[in-house]
C-alpha positions in Angstrom: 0.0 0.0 0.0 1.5 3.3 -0.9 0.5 6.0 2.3 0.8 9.6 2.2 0.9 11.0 5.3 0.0 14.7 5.6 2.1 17.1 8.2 5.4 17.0 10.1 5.4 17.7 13.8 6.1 14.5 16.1 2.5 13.4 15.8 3.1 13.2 11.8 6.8 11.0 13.3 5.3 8.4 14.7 2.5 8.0 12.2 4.9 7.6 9.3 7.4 5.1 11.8 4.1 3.4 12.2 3.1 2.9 8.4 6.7 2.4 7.2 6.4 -1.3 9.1 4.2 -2.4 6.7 3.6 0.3 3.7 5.5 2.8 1.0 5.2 6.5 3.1 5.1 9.4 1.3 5.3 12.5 3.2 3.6 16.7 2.2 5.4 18.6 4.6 5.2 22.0 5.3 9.0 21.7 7.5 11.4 18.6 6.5 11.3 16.3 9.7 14.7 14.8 9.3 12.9 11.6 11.2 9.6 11.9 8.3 12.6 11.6 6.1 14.6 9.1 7.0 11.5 6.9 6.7 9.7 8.2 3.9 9.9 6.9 0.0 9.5 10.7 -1.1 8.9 14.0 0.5 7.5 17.0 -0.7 7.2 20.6 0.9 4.1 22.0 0.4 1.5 24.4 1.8 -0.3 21.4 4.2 -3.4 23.3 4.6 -3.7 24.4 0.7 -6.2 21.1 -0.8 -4.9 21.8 -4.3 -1.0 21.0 -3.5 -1.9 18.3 -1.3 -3.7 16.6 -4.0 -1.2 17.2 -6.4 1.0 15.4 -4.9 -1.1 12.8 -4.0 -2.3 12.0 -7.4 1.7 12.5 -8.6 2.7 9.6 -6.0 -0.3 7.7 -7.0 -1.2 6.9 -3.6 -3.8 4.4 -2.3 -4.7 6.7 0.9 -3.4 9.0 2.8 -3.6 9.9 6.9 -3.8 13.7 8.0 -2.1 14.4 10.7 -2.9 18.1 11.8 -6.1 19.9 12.6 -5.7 22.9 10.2 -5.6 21.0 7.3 -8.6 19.0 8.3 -10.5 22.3 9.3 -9.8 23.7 4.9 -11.0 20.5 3.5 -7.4 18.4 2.3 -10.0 14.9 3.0 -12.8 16.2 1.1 -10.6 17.2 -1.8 -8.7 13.7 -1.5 -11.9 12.0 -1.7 -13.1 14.0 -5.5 -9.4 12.9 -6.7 -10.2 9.3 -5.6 -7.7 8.9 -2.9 -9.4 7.8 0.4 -8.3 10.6 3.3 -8.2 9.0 6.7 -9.3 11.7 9.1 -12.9 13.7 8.8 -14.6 15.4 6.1 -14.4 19.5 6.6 -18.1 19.0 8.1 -17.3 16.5 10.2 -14.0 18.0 11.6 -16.4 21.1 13.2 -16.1 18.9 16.5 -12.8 20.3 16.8 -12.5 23.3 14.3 -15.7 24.9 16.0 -16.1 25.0 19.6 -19.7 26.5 19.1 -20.9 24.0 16.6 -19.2 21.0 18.6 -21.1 22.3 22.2 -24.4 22.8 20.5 -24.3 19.7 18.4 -23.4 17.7 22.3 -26.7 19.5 23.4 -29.1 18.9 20.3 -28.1 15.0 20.5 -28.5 14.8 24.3 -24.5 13.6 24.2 -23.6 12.5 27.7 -21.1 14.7 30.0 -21.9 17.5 28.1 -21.1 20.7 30.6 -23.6 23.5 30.9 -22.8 26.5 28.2 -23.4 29.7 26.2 -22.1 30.9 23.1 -21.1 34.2 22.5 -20.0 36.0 18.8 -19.3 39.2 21.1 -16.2 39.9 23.2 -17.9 42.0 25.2 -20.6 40.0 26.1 -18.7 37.2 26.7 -16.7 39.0 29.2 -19.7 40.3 31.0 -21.3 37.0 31.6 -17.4 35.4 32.7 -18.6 38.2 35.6 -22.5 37.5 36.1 -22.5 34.0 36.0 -22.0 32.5 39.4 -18.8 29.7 40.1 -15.5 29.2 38.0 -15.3 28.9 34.4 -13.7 28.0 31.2 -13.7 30.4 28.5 -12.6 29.3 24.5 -12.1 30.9 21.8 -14.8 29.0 18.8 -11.8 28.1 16.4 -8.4 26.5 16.2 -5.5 28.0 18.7 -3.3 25.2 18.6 -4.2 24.2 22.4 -3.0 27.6 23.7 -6.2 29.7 23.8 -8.5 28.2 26.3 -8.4 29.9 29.9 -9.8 29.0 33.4 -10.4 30.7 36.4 -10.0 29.9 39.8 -6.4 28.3 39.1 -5.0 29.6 35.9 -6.2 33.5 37.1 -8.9 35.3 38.1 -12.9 36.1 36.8 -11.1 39.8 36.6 -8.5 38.7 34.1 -10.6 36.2 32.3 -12.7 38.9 31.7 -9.9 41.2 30.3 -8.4 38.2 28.3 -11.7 37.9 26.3 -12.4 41.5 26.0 -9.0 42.4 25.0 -8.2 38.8 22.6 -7.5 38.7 18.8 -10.7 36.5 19.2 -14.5 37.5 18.9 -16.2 34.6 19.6 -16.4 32.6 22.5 -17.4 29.6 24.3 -17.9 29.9 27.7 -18.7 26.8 30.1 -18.8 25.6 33.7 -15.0 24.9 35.0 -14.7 20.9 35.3 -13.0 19.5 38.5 -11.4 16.4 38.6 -8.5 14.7 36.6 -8.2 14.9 33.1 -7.7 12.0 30.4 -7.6 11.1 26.8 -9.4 8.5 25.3 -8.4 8.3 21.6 -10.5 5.8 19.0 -9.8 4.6 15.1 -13.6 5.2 13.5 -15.0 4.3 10.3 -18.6 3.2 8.8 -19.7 3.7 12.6 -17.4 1.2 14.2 -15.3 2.5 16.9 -11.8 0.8 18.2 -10.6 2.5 21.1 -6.9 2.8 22.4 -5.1 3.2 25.8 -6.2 6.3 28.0 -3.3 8.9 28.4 -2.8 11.8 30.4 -1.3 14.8 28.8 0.0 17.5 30.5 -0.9 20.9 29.0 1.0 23.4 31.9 4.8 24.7 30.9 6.2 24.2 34.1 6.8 21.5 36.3 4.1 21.1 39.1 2.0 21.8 36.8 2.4 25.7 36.8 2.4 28.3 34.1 1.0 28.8 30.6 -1.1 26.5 28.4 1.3 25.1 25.4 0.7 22.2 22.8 1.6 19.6 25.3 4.6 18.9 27.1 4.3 15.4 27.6 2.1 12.2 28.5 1.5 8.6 29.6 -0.1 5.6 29.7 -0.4 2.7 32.1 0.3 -0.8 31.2 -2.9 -1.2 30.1 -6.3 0.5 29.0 -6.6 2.2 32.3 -5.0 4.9 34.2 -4.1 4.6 37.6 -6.6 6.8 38.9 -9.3 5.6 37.0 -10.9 2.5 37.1 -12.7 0.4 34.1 -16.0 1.6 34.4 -14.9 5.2 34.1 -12.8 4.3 30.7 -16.0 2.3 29.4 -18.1 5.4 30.2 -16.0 7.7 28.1 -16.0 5.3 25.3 -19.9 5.2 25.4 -19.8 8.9 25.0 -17.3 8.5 22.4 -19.7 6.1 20.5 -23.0 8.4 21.6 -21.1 11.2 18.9 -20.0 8.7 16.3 -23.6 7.7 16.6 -24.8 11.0 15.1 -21.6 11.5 13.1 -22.2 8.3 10.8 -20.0 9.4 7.9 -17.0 10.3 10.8 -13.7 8.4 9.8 -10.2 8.9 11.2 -8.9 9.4 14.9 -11.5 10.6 17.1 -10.2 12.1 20.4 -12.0 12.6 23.1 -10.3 14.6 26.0 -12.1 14.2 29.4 -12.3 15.8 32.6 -13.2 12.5 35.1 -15.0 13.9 38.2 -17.0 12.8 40.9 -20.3 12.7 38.5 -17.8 10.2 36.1 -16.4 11.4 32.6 -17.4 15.2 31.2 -16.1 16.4 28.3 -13.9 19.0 27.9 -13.3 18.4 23.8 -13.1 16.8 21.2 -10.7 16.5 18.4 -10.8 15.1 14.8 -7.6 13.7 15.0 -4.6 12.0 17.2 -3.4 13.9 19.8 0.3 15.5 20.0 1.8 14.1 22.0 -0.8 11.7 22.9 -0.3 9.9 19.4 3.6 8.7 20.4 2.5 7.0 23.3 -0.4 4.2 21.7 1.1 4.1 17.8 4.4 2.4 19.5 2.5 -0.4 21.6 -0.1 -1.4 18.6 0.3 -5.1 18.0 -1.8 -4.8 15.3 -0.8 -3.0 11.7 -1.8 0.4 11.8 -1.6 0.2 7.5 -3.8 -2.8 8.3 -6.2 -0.4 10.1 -6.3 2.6 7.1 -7.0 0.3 4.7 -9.6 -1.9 6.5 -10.9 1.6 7.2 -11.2 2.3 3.5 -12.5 -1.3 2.2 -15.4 -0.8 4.9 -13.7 -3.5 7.3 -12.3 -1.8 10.3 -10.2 -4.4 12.2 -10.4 -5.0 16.0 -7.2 -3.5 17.3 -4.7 -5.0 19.6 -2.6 -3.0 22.1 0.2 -4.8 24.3 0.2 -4.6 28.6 3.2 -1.7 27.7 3.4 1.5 29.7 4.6 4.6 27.8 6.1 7.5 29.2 6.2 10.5 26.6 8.2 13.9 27.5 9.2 16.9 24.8 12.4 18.8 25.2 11.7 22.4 24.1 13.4 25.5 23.6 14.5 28.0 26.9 11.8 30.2 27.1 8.4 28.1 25.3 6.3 29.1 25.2 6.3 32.5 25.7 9.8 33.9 24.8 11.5 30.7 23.1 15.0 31.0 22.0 15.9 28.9 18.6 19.2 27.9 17.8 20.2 25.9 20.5 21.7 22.3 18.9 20.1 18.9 19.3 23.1 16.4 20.2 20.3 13.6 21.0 20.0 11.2 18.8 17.3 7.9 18.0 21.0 5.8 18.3 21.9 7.3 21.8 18.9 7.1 23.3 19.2 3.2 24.5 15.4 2.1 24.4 13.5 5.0 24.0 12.2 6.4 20.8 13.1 9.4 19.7 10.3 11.8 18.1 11.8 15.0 15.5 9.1 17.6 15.4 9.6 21.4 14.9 13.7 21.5 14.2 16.1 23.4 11.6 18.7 21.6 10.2 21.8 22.7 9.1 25.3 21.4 7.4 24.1 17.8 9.0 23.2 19.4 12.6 19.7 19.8 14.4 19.2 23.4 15.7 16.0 24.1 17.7 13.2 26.7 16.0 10.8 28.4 18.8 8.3 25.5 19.3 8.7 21.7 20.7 11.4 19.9 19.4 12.1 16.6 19.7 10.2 13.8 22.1 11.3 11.0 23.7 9.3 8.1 24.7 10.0 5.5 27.2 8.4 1.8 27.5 8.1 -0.4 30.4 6.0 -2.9 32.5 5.6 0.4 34.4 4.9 3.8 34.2 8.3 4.2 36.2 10.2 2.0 34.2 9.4 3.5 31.5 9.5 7.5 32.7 13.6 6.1 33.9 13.5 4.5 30.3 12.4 8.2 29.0 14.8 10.5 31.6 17.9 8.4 31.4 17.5 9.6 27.3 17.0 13.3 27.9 20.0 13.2 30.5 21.9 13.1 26.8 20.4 16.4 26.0 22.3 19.7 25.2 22.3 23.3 26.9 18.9 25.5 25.4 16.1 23.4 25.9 14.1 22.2 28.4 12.2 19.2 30.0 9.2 18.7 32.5 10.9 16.1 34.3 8.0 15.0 36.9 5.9 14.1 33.7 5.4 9.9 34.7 7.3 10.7 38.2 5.8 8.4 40.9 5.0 11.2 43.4 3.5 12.8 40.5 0.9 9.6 39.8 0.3 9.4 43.1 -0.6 12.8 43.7 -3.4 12.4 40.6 -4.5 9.1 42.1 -4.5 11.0 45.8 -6.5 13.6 44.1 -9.5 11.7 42.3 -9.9 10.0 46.2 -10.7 13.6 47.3 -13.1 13.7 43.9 -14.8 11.2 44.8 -15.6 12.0 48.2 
């Protein structure tokens, strides 16, 4: 089978290690991922979000389907285009990608189809009103801006700042329209699923970790790391809760029938069970390099069952994953580029080694100002494997950073600890 996959961050990495196993990769890049390109038969840069180039090349390669990594390129329509050219896109139609690409339409659509764990809402398409009712309305809450911000433009109050600065964040934004939503307590988790022709094949739970800093303090980025427990289950959950998110999961492919792709649902497990705080139309980044790595079964044996109607039952093995991004001094809000990358996929003993936003130059990896490179570690534990993914970073060089605690027992504990007091 001939795959083009579409995008080159560290999600876009580990799809392409994932295909190469069993499948001729062909990459459209919009930044030459030296890893996308080690693997890949053929890459070409071109404008990732622009239907017309992707197609092009698509058609030039004569490929048999090809996987979209990103959101943006989902959001202008790159599957639907695929799909007039006759190459079958796996990842949602433009339509279907609203559940991520438009906060409004994805709330109201949760509320129209009775969706379980939907939080209680309002939409706004004025700043100003929006930061008026972040004032009236009485408790904490979560205010988002209706499109894509690359994970960076949701706020909450009580924690992250105050109803005072909330309201000056929406009034004073780039943004106009807004979500705003009751403030979830709890723990959050990921529960990603393969979908097509209504059939739904989940994967592992993960935990990201969205905050900058260590413990988790500071800003909102992309992601700085995440992890999964050897198993479908994370430690402070317990089975019911995942199979409660994956009926929600199934309640929207339910009224989504034409859906295909990665289906994401990103959780906020309280004392009332699963809520959701999203949904995306595609796999998570990071989230992506901790399952793709433990699937026993053939992830090109999952696009194309996809795209003959016959979506396999997928196998993951009893591996714990451990998932941690070194980024440039400063990310997210002052990054520095230029620092070198001396860590390399040879050095870094069992771990796997993730290229995503880096520069390279006369054969050397330089950092630009957004995540760099992950690294993820697998064990029969999630300590064996966070040692697995540490003992690799120790190898990094000066000018970038890691959140270390990511997978640290105390840290687990403290999110186990913490669902106790939930439930209460």
């Amino acid at each position: 089978m001939k795959a083009l996959v579409v995008g080159s961050g560290g999600r876009e990495h580990a799809i392409t290690r994932a295909l190469a196993e069993d499948s001729k990769v062909y990459a459209a890049v919009d930044n030459r991922n030296p890893g996308i390109v080690e693997l890949a038969e053929d890459v070409r840069e071109v404008d990732t979000n622009s239907p017309d180039e992707v197609v092009e090349y698509a058609v030039d390669v004569e490929a048999d389907v090809a996987v979209v990594g990103p959101e943006a390129p989902l959001a202008a329509g790159v599957v639907d285009a695929l799909e007039d050219a006759g190459v079958y896109g796996f990842g949602p139609r433009q339509a279907d990608a609203r559940i991520e690409t438009d906060k409004a339409w994805a709330r109201r659509f949760m509320r129209e189809n009775d969706v379980t764990g939907t939080p209680e809402f309002r939409v706004f398409d004025d700043s100003d009103a929006a930061a008026d009712y972040v004032m009236d309305v009485e408790g904490d809450v979560a205010v988002k801006p209706h499109g894509l911000t690359g994970g960076k433009g949701v706020r909450v109050t009580g924690d992250q700042l105050s109803k005072e600065e909330a309201q000056s964040y929406v009034r004073d934004s780039e943004w106009s329209d807004w979500v705003v939503e009751e403030r979830l307590r709890g723990e959050e988790f990921t529960l990603q699923a393969f979908v097509a022709d209504g059939e739904v094949r989940a994967m592992p739970a993960v935990q990201d970790h969205k905050r900058a800093y260590e413990g988790d303090e500071g800003p909102n980025t992309g992601g700085m790391g995440s992890y999964t427990a050897a198993g479908a289950v994370l430690p402070f959950m317990t089975r019911g809760d995942y199979d409660a998110a994956l009926d929600i999961v199934e309640e929207v492919v339910e009224h989504l029938p034409e859906y295909r792709g990665v289906l994401y649902g990103q959780f906020m497990l309280t004392a009332d069970g699963p809520m959701v705080v999203e949904f995306n139309a595609r796999f998570g980044d990071p989230e992506a390099m901790n399952v793709l790595p433990i699937m026993e079964t053939s992830f090109s044996d999952v696009v194309q069952g996809a795209r003959d109607g016959e979506l396999p039952e997928v196998e993951f093995s009893d591996t714990a994953t451990v998932c941690k991004y070194a980024v440039p001094e400063g990310y997210p809000t002052e990054p520095e580029s230029g620092a070198e990358i001396t860590l390399s996929p040879e050095e870094a003993g069992d771990a796997l080694v993730y290229y995503a936003s880096v520069e390279e130059r006369d054969g050397r990896l330089y950092t630009t100002t957004s995540r760099s490179v992950a690294v993820v570690g697998l064990g029969a534990s999630i300590e064996d494997a966070e040692r697995d993914a540490d003992d690799a970073l120790s190898m990094l060089g000066d000018g970038l950073r890691v959140r270390h605690d990511i997978g640290k027992p105390s840290v687990v504990e403290r999110r186990v600890s913490h669902m106790e007091q939930v439930r209460r």
